[in-house]
N, C-alpha and C positions, 0 to 999 in steps of 0.2 A: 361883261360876261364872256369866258370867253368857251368856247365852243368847238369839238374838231371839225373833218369837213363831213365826214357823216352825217354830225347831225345835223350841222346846216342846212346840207343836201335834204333830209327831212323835213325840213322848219319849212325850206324854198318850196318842194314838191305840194306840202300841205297851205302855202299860202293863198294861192287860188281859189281853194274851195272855204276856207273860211269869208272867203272873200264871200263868194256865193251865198253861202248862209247869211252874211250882212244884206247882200240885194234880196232876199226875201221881204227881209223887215223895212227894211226901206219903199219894198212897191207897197208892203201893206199898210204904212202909214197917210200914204195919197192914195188908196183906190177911194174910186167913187161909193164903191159900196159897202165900206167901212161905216160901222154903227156901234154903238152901244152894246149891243148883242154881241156882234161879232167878236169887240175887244174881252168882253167878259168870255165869251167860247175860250178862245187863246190862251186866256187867263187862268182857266181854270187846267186847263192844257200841259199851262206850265206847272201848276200845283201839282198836277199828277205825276209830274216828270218830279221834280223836288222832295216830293215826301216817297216815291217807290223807285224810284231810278229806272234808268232804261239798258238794261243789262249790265248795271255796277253794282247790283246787290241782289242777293236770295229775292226771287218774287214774292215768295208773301210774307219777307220781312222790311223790302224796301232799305230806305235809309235814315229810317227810323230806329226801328226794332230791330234790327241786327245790330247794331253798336253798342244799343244801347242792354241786348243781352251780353257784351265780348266787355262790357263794362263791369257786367255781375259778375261772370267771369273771371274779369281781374283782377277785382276784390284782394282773394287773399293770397295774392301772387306778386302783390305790387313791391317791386324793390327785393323781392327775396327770387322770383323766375322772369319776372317783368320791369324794365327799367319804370319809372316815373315817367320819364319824359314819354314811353309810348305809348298810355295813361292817357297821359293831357290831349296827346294827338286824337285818340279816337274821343275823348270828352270833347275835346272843339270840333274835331270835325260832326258829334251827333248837335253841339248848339249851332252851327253853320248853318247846317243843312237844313234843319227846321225853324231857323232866322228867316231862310230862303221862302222856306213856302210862306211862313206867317205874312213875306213883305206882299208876295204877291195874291195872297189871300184877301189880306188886308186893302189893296186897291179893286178886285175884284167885286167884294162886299160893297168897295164903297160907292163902285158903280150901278148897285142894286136897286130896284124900286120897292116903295114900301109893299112888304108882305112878300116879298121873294127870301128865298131860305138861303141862309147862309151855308158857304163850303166847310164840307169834313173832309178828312182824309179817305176817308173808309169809302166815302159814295164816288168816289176818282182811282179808285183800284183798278178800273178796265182802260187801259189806255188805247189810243189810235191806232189800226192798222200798221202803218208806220213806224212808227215810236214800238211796236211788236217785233216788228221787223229789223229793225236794230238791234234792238235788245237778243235777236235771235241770230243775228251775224255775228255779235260781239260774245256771247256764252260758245257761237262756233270756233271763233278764234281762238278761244282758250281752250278748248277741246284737242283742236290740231296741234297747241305749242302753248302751253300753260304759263309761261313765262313772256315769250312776245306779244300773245294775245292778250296778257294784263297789259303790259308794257303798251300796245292800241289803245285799250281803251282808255289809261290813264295819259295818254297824250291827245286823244282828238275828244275827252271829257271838257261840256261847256264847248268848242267849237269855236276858241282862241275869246272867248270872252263877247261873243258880236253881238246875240240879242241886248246885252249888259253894256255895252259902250253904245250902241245905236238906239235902246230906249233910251239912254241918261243925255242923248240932243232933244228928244223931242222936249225936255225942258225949258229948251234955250228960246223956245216962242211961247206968248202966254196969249195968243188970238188962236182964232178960228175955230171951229164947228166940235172939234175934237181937245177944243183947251185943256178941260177940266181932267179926261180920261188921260191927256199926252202928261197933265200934270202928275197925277198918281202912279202911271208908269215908271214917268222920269224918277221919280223917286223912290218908288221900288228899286229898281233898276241901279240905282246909285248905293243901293241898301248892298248890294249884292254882288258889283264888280270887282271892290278889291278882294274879297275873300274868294270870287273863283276867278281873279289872277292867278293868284298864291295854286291855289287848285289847280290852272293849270301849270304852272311852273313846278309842281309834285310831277307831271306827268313827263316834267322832260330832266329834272334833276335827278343825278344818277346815270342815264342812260349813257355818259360817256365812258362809265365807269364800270358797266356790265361788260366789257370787253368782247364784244359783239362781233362772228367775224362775218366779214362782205355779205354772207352767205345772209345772215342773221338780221343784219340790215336791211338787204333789201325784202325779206319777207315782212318786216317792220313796217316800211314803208310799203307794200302793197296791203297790207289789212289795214293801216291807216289810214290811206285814199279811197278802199274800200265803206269803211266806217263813215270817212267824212263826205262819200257819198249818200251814204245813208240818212245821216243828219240831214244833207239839203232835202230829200225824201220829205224827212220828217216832220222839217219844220216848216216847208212850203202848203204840207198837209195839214196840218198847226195852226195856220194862218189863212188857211182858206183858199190857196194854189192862187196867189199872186205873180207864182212864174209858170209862166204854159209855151209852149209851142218851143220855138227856135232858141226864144231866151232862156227855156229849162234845159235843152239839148247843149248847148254853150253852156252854162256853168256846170251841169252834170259833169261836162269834157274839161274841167280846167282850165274855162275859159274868161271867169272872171278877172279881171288885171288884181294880182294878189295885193294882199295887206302885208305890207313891212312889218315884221315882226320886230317890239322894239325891246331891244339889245339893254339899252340905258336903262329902261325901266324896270327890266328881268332883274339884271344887275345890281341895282340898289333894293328889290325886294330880297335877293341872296343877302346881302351885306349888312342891311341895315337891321 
């Protein structure tokens, strides 16, 4: 894949704090006071995040029902105002996204005692603090620069993929206290990574092409390390603040040792 130094510079600055959002999920997978409860809380956490987004769609049509109205919409447009092809995008991306929630709905439930009520979408409307808070940086950014502030959020969406590759290890042990829940993750989790690969690889294809100058760039990257502070925010919120103290102050600062972004793999999802 090949890349200028822009956006490298982008990919490098942003690598650290992905990083960060991985050591979340990680301290929360060994706290002592991780439970049953707790994973179902998170779970349901994510549901909310999946079926209404967090500043990537109209509030109170999520990303559900905004698509899936731009779909009635295109009806009778298709091929005569609207290509086909950009049709099928918004028709996968409304099965995606609601593949997303059903995966992790679906281990949520399955973590349920009898006579506990299963999740809707509708009763996960209200989300966290946090997850508000993003959602309210990211409608800021496009407010100041409607073009870069999309350009943010479609790059630091998903958050290089980290709850989605760091749930899909917990599969790789079938012992201990949390088997059964690491099992239903793992495999949500696996339901979910390559299609928001592909999602975030939306967020960085093109941008070499926007002809962006220094100027443009570097606003880019300042709403993005912005944003993807917000996600450690969010998701340390999410999980129950598995990073406190020194160790939140350090990754806040970019001080997690980053995750290599990999090049080979962007590449053959381009290509193939």
């Amino acid at each position: 894949m090949s890349v200028s130094v822009n956006l490298k510079q982008l990919i490098n600055a942003a690598a650290p704090y992905w990083a960060g959002e991985a050591e979340v999920f990680r301290r929360y997978w060994e706290l002592p006071g991780r439970s049953r409860e707790t994973d179902r809380r998170w779970l349901a956490l994510q549901c909310s995040k999946e079926f209404w987004g967090s500043g990537l769609a109209p509030l109170d049509k999520g990303i559900f029902l905004g698509p899936a109205e731009e779909l009635i919409a295109a009806f009778p447009r298709i091929d005569l105002e609207l290509d086909r092809h950009a049709v099928l995008d918004i028709a996968e991306g409304l099965y995606a996204e609601f593949a997303h929630y059903c995966a992790f709905a679906d281990a949520h439930d399955a973590l349920a005692l009898p006579g506990e009520a299963k999740l809707n979408p509708h009763a996960l409307k209200t989300a966290w603090k946090e997850d508000l808070d993003l959602s309210t940086l990211r409608f800021a950014h496009k407010k100041e620069n409607a073009k870069l502030g999309d350009r943010a959020c479609r790059f630091t969406e998903g958050g290089y993929c980290t709850l989605f590759s760091e749930g899909m290890k917990l599969g790789e042990s079938g012992q201990g206290p949390h088997a059964r829940a690491n099992a239903l993750i793992a495999e949500a989790c696996s339901k979910v990574y390559e299609d928001e690969f592909g999602h975030m690889l939306k967020g960085i294809i093109g941008l070499d092409a926007e002809g962006l100058t220094v100027e443009e760039w570097t606003t880019l990257e300042r709403m993005a390390l912005e944003q993807l502070r917000g996600r450690i925010y969010m998701r340390n919120a999410q999980f129950g603040a598995p990073l406190a103290g020194a160790a939140l102050v350090r990754t806040l600062a970019g001080g997690a040792d980053p995750i290599a972004f990999d090049y080979a793999k962007a590449g053959a999802r381009l290509t193939g």
